[in-house]
Gaussian input, Z-matrix of N, CA and C with variables (Angstrom, degrees):
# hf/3-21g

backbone

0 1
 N
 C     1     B1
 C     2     B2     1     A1
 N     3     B3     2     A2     1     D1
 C     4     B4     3     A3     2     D2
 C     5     B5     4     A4     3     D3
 N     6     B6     5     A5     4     D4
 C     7     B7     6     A6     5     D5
 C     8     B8     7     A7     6     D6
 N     9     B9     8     A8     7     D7
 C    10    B10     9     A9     8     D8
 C    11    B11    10    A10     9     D9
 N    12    B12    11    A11    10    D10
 C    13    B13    12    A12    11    D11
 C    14    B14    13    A13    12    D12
 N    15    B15    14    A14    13    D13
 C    16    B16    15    A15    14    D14
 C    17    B17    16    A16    15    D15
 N    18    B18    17    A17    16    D16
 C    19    B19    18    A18    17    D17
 C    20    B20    19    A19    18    D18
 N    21    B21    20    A20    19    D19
 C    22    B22    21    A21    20    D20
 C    23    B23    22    A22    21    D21
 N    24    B24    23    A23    22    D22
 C    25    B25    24    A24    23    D23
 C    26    B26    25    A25    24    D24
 N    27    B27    26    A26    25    D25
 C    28    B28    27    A27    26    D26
 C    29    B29    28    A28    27    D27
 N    30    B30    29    A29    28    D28
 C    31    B31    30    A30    29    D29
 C    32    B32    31    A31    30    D30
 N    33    B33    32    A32    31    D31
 C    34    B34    33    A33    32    D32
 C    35    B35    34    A34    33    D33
 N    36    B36    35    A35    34    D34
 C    37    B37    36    A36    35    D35
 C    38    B38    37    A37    36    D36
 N    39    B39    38    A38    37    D37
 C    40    B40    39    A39    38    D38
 C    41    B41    40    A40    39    D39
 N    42    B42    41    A41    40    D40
 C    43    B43    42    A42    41    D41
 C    44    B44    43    A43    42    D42
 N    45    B45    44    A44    43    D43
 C    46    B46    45    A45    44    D44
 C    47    B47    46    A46    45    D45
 N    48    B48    47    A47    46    D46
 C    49    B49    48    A48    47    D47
 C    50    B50    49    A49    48    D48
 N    51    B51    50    A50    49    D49
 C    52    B52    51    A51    50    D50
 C    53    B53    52    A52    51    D51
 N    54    B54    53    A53    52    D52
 C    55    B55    54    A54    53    D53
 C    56    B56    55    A55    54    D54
 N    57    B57    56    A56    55    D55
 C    58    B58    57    A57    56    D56
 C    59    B59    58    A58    57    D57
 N    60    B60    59    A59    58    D58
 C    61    B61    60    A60    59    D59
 C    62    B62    61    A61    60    D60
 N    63    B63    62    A62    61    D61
 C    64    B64    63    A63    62    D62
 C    65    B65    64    A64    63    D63
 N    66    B66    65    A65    64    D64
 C    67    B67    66    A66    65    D65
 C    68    B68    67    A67    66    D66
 N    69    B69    68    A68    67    D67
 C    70    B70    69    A69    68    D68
 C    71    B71    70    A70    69    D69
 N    72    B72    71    A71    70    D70
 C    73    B73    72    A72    71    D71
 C    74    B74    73    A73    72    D72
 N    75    B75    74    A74    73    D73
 C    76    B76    75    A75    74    D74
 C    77    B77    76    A76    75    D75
 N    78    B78    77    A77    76    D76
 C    79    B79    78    A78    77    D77
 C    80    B80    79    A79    78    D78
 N    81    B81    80    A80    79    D79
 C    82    B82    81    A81    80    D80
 C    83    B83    82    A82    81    D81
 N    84    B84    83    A83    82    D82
 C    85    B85    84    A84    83    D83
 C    86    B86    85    A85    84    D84
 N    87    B87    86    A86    85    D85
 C    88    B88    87    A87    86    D86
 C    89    B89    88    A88    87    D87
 N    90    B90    89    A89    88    D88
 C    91    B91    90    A90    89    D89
 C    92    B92    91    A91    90    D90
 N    93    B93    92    A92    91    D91
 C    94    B94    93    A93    92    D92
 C    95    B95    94    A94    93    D93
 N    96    B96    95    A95    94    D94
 C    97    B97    96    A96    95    D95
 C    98    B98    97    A97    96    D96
 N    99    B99    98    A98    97    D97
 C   100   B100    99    A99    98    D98
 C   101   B101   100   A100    99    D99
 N   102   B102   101   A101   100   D100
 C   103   B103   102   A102   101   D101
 C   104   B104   103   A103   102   D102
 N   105   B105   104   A104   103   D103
 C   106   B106   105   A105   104   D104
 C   107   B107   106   A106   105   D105
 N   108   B108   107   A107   106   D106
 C   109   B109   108   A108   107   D107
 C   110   B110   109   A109   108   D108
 N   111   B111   110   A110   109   D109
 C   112   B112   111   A111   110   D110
 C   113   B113   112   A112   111   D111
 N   114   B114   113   A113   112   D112
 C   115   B115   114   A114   113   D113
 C   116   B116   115   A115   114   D114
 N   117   B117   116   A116   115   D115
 C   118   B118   117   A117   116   D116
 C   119   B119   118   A118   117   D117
 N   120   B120   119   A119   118   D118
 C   121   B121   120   A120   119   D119
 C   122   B122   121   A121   120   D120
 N   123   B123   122   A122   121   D121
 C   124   B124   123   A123   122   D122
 C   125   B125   124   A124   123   D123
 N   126   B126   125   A125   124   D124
 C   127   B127   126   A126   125   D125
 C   128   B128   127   A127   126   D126
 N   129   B129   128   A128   127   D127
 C   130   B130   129   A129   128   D128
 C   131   B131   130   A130   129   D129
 N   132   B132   131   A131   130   D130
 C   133   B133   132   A132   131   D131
 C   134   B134   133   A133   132   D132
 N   135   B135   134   A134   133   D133
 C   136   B136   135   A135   134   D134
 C   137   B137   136   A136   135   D135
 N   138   B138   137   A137   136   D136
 C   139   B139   138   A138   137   D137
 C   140   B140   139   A139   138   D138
 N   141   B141   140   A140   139   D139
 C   142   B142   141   A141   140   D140
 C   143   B143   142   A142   141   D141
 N   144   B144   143   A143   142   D142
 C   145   B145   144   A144   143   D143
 C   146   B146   145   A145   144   D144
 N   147   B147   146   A146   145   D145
 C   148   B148   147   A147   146   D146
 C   149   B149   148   A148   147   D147
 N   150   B150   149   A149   148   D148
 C   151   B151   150   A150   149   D149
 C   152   B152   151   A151   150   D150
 N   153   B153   152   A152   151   D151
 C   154   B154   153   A153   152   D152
 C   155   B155   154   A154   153   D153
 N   156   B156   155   A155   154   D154
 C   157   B157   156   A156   155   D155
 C   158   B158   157   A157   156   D156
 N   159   B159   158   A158   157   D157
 C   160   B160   159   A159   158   D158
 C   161   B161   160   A160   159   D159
 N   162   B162   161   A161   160   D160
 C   163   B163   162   A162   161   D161
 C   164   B164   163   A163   162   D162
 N   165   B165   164   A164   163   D163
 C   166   B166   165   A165   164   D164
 C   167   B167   166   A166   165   D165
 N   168   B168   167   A167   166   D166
 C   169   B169   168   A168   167   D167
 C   170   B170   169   A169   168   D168
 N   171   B171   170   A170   169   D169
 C   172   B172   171   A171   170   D170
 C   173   B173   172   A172   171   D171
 N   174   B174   173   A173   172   D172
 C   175   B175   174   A174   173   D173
 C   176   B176   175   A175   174   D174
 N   177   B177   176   A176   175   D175
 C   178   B178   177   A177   176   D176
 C   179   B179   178   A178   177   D177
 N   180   B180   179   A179   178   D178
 C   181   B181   180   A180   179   D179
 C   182   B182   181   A181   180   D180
 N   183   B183   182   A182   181   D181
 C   184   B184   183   A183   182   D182
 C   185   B185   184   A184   183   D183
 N   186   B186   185   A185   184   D184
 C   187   B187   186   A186   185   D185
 C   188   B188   187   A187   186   D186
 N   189   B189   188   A188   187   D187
 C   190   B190   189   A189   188   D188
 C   191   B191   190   A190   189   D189
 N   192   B192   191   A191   190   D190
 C   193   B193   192   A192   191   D191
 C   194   B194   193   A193   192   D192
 N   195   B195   194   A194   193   D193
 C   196   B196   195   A195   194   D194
 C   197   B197   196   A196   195   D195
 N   198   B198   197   A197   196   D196
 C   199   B199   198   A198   197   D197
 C   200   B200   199   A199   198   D198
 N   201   B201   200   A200   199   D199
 C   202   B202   201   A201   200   D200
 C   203   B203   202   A202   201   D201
 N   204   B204   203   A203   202   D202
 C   205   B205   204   A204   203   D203
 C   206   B206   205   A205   204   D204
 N   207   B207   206   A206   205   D205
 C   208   B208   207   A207   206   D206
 C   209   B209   208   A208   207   D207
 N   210   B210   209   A209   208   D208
 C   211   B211   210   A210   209   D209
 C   212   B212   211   A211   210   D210
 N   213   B213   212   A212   211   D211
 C   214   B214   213   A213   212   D212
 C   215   B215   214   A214   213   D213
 N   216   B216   215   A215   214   D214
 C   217   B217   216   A216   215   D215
 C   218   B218   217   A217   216   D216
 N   219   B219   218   A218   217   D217
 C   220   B220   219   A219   218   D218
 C   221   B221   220   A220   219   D219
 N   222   B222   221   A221   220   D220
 C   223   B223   222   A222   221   D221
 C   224   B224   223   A223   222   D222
 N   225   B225   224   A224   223   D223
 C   226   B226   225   A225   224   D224
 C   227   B227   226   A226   225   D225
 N   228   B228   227   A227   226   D226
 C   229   B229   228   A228   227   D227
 C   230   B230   229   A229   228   D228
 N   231   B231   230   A230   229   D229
 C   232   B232   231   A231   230   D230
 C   233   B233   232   A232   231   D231
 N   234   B234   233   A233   232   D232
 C   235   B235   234   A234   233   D233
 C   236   B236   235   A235   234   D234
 N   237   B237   236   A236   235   D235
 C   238   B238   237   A237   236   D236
 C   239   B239   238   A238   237   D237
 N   240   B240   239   A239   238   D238
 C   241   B241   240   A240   239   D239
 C   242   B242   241   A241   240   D240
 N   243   B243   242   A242   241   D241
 C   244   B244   243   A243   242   D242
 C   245   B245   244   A244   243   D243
 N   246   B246   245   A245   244   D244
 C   247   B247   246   A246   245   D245
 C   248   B248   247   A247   246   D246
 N   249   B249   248   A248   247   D247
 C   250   B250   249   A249   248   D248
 C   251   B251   250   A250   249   D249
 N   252   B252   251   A251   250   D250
 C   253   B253   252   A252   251   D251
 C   254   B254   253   A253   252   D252
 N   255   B255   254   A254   253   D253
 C   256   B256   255   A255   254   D254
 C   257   B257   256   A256   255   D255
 N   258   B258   257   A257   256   D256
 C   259   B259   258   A258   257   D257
 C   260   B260   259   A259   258   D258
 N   261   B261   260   A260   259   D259
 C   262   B262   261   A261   260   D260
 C   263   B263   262   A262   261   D261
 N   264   B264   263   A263   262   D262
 C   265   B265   264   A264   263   D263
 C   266   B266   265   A265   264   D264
 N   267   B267   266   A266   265   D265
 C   268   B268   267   A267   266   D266
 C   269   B269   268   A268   267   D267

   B1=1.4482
   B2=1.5278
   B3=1.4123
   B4=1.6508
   B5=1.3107
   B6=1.2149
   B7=1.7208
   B8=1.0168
   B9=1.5751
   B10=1.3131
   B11=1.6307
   B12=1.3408
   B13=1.9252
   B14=1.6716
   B15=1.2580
   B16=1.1910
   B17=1.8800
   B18=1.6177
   B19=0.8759
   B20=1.9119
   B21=1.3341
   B22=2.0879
   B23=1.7142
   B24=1.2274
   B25=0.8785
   B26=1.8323
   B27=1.6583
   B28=1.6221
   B29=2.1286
   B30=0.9459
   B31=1.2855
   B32=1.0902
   B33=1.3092
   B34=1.6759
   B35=1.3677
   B36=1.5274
   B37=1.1551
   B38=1.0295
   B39=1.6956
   B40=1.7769
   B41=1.9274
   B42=1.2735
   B43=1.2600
   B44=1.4214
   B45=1.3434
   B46=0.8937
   B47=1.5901
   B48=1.4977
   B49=1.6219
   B50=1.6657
   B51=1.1852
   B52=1.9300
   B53=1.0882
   B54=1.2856
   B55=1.6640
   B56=1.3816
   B57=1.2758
   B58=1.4005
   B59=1.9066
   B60=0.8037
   B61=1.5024
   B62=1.5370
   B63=1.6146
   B64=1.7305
   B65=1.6587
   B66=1.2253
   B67=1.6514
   B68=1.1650
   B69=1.7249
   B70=2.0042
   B71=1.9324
   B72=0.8252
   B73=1.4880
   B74=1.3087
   B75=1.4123
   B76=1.1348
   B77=2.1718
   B78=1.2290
   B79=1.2542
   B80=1.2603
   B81=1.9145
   B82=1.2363
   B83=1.2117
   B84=1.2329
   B85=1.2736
   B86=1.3894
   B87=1.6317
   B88=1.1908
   B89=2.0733
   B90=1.3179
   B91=1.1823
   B92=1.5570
   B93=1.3541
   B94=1.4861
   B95=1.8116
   B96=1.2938
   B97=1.7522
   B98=1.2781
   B99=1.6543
   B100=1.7180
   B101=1.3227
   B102=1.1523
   B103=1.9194
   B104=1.6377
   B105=1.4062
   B106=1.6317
   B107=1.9415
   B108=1.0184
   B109=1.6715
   B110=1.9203
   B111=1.5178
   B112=1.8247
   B113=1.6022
   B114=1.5411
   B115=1.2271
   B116=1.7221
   B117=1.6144
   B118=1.6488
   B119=2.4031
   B120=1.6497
   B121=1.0488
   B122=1.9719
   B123=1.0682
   B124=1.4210
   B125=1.5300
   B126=1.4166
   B127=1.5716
   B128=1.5413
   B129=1.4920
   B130=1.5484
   B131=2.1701
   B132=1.4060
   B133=1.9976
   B134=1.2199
   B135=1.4013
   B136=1.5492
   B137=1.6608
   B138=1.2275
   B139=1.0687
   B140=1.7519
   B141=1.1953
   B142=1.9328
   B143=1.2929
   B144=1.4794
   B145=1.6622
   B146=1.7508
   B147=1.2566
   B148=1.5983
   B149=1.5917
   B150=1.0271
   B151=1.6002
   B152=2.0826
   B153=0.9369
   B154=0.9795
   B155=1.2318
   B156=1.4961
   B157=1.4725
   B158=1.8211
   B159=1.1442
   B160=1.3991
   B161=1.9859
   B162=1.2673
   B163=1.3396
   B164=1.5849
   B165=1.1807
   B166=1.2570
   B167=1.8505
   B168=1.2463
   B169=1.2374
   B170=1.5047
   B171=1.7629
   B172=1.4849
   B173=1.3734
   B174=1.4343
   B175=1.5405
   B176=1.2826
   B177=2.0769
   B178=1.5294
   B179=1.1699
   B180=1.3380
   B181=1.3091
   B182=2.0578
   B183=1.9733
   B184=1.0168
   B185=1.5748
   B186=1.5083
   B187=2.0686
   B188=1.6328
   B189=1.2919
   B190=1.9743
   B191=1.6837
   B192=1.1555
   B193=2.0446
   B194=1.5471
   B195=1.3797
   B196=1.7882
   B197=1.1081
   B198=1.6416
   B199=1.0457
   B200=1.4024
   B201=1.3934
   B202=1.7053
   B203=1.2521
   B204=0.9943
   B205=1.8730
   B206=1.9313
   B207=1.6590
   B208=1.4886
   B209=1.6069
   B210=1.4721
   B211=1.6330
   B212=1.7933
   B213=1.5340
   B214=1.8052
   B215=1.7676
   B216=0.8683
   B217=1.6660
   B218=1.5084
   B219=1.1680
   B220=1.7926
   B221=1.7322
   B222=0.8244
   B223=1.5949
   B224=1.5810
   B225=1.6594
   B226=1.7118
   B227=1.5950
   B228=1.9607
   B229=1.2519
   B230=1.3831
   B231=1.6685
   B232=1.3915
   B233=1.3335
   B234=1.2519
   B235=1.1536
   B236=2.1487
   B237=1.2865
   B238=1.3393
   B239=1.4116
   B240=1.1390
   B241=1.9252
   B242=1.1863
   B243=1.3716
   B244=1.7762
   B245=1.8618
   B246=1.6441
   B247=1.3655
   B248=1.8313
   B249=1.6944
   B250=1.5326
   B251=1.6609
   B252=1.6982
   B253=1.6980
   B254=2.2609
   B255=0.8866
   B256=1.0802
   B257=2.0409
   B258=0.6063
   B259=1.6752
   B260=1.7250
   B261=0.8585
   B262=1.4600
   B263=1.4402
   B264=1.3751
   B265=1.3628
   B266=1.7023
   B267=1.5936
   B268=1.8133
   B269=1.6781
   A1=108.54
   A2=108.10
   A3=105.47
   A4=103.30
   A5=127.41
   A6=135.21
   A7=125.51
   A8=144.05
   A9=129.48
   A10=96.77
   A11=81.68
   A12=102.13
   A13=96.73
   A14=153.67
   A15=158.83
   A16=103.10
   A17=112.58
   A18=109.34
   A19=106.92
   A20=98.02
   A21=111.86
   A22=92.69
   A23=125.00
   A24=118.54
   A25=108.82
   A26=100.23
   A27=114.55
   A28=102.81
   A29=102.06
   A30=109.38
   A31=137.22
   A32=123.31
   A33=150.64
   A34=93.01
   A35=122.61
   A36=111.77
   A37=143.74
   A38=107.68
   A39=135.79
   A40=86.36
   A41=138.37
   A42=127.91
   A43=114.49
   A44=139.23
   A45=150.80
   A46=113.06
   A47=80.89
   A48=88.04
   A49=105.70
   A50=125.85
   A51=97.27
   A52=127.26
   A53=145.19
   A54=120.06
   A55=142.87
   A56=115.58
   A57=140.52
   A58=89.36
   A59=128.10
   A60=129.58
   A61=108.83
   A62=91.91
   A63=96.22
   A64=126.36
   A65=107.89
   A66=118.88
   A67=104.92
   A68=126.98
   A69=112.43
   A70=97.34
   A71=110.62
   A72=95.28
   A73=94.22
   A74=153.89
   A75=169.62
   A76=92.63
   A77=108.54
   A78=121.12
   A79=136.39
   A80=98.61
   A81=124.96
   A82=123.46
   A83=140.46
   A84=141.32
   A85=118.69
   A86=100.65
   A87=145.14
   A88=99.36
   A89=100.83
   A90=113.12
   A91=131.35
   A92=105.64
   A93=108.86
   A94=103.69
   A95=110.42
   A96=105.84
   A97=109.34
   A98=96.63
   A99=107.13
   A100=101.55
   A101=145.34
   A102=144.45
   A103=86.01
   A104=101.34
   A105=120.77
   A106=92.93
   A107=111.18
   A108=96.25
   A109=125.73
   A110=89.91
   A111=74.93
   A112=140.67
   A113=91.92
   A114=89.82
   A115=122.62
   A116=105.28
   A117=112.15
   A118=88.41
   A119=81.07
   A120=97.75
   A121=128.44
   A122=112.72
   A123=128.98
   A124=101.78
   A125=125.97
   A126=144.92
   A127=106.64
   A128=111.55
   A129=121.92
   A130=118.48
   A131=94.31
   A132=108.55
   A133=96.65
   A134=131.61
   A135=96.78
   A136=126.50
   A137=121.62
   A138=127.86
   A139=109.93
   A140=92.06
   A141=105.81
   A142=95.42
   A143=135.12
   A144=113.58
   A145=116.51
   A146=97.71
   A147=108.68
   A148=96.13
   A149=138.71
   A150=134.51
   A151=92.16
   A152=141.90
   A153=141.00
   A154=132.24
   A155=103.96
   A156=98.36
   A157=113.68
   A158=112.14
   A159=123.75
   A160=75.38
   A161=153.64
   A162=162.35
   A163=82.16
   A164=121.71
   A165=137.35
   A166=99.56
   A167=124.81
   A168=86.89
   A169=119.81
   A170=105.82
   A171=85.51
   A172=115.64
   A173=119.34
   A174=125.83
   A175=116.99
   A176=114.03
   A177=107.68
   A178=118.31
   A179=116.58
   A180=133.01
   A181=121.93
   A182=98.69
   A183=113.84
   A184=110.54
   A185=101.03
   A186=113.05
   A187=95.29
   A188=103.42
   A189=97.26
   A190=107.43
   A191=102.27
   A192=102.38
   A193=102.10
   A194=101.57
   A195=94.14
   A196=109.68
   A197=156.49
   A198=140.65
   A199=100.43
   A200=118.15
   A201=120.48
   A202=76.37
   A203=135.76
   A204=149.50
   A205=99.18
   A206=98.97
   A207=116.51
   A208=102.70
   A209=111.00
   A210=128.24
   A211=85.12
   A212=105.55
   A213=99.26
   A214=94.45
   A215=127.12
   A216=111.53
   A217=114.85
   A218=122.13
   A219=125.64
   A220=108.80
   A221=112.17
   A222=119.00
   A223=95.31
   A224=113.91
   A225=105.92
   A226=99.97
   A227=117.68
   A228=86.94
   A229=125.93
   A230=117.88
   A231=118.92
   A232=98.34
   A233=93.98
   A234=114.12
   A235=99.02
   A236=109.40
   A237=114.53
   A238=110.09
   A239=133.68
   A240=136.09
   A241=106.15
   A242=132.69
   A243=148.27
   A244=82.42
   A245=97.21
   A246=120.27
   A247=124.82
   A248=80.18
   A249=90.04
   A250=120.50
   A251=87.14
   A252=98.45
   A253=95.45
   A254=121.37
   A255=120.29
   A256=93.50
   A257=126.96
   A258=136.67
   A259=96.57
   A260=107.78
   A261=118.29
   A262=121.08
   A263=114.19
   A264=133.40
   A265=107.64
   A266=91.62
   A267=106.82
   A268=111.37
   D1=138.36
   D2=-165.46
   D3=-128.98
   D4=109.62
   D5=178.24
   D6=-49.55
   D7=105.20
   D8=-169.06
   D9=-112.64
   D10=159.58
   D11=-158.76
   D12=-100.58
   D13=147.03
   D14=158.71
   D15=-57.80
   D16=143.03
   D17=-167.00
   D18=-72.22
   D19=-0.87
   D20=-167.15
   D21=-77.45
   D22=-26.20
   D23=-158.21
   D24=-80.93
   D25=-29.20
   D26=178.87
   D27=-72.81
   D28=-38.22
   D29=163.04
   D30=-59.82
   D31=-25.02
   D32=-179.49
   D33=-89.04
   D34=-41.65
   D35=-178.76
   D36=-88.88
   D37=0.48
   D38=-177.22
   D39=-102.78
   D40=-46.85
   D41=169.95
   D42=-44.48
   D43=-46.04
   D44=163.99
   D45=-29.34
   D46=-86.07
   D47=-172.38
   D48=-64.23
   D49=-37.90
   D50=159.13
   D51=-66.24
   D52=-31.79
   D53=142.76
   D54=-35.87
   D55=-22.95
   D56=-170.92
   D57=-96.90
   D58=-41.58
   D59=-176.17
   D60=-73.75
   D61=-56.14
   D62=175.30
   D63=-78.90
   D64=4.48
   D65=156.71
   D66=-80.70
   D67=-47.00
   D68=-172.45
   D69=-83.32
   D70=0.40
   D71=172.04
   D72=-93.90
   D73=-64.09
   D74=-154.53
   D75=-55.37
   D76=-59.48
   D77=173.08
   D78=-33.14
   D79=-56.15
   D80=158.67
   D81=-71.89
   D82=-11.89
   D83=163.37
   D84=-58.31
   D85=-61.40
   D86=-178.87
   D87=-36.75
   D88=-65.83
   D89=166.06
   D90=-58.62
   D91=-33.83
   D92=177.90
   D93=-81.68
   D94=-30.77
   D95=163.53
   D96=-36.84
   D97=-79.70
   D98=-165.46
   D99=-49.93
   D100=-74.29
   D101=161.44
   D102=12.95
   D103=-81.35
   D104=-140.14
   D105=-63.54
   D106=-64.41
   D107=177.34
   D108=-62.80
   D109=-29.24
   D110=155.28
   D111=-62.61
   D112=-41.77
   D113=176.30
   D114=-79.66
   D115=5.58
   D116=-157.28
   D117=-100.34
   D118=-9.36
   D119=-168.37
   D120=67.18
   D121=24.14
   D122=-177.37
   D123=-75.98
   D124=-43.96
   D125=170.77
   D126=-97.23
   D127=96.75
   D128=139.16
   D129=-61.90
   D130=88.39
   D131=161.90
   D132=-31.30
   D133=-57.00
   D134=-173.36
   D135=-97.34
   D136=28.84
   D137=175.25
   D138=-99.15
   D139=-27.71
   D140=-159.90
   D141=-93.83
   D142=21.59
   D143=-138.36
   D144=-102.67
   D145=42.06
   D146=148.41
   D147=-111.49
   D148=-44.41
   D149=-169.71
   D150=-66.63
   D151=-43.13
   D152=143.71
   D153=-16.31
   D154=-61.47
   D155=178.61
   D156=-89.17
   D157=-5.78
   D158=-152.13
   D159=-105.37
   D160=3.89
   D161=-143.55
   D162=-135.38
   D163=-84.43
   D164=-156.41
   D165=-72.22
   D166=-30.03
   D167=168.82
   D168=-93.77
   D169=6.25
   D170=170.99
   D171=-92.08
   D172=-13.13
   D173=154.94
   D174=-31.84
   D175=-60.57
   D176=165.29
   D177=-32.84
   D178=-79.27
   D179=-161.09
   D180=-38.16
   D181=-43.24
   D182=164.32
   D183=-41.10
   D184=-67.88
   D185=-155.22
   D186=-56.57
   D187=-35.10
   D188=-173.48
   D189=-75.70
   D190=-27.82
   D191=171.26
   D192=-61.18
   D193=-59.24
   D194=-177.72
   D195=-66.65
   D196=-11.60
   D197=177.11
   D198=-70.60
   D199=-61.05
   D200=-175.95
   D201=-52.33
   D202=-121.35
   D203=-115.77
   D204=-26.18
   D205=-49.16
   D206=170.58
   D207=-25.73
   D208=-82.91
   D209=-142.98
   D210=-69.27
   D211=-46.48
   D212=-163.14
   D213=-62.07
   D214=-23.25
   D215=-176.96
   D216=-94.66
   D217=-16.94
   D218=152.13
   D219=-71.52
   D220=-24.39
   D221=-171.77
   D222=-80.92
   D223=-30.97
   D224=-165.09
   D225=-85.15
   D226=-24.90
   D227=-163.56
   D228=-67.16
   D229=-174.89
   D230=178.04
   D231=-112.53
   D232=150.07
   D233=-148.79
   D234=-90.33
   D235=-24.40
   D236=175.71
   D237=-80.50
   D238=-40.55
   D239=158.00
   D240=-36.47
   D241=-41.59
   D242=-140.18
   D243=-78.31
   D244=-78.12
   D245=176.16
   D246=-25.88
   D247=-68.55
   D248=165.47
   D249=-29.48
   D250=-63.24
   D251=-161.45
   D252=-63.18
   D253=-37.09
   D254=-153.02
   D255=-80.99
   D256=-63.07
   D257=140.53
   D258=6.84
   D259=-81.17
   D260=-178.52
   D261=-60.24
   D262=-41.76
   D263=158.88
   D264=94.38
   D265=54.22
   D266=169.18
   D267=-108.14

């Protein structure tokens, strides 16, 4: 007996992962603001400094997403394309 999944459920799961995408874009923005008025100097870091720290830890949070995203996309290549390309000498 073989369980079949509803096709809502493959859909639920592409919603997903574009929310999850459109939060680190949303993130990074977020961050390149604050960047952009610190350095425009409109925002003194130590005046604001819960918005500061609440900046910087979503900065953490960012660099460790790109590290995974990093390793999971060296982990996907194939390993015969790699060859190929190197074969050729690109």
């Amino acid at each position: 007996m073989q369980l079949h999944m509803p096709h809502g459920y493959e859909r639920l799961n592409e919603r997903a992962r574009t929310l999850r995408e459109l939060f680190w874009v949303l993130a990074l923005g977020t961050l390149m603001v604050f960047a952009f008025f610190v350095v425009l100097g409109a925002i003194d870091p130590g005046a604001v400094i819960g918005l500061t720290v609440g900046v910087c830890v979503l900065a953490a949070l960012w660099v460790v997403h790109a590290w995974i995203q990093s390793r999971q996309a060296a982990e996907a290549r194939d390993e015969r394309l790699m060859h190929a390309r190197e074969r050729r000498g690109f």
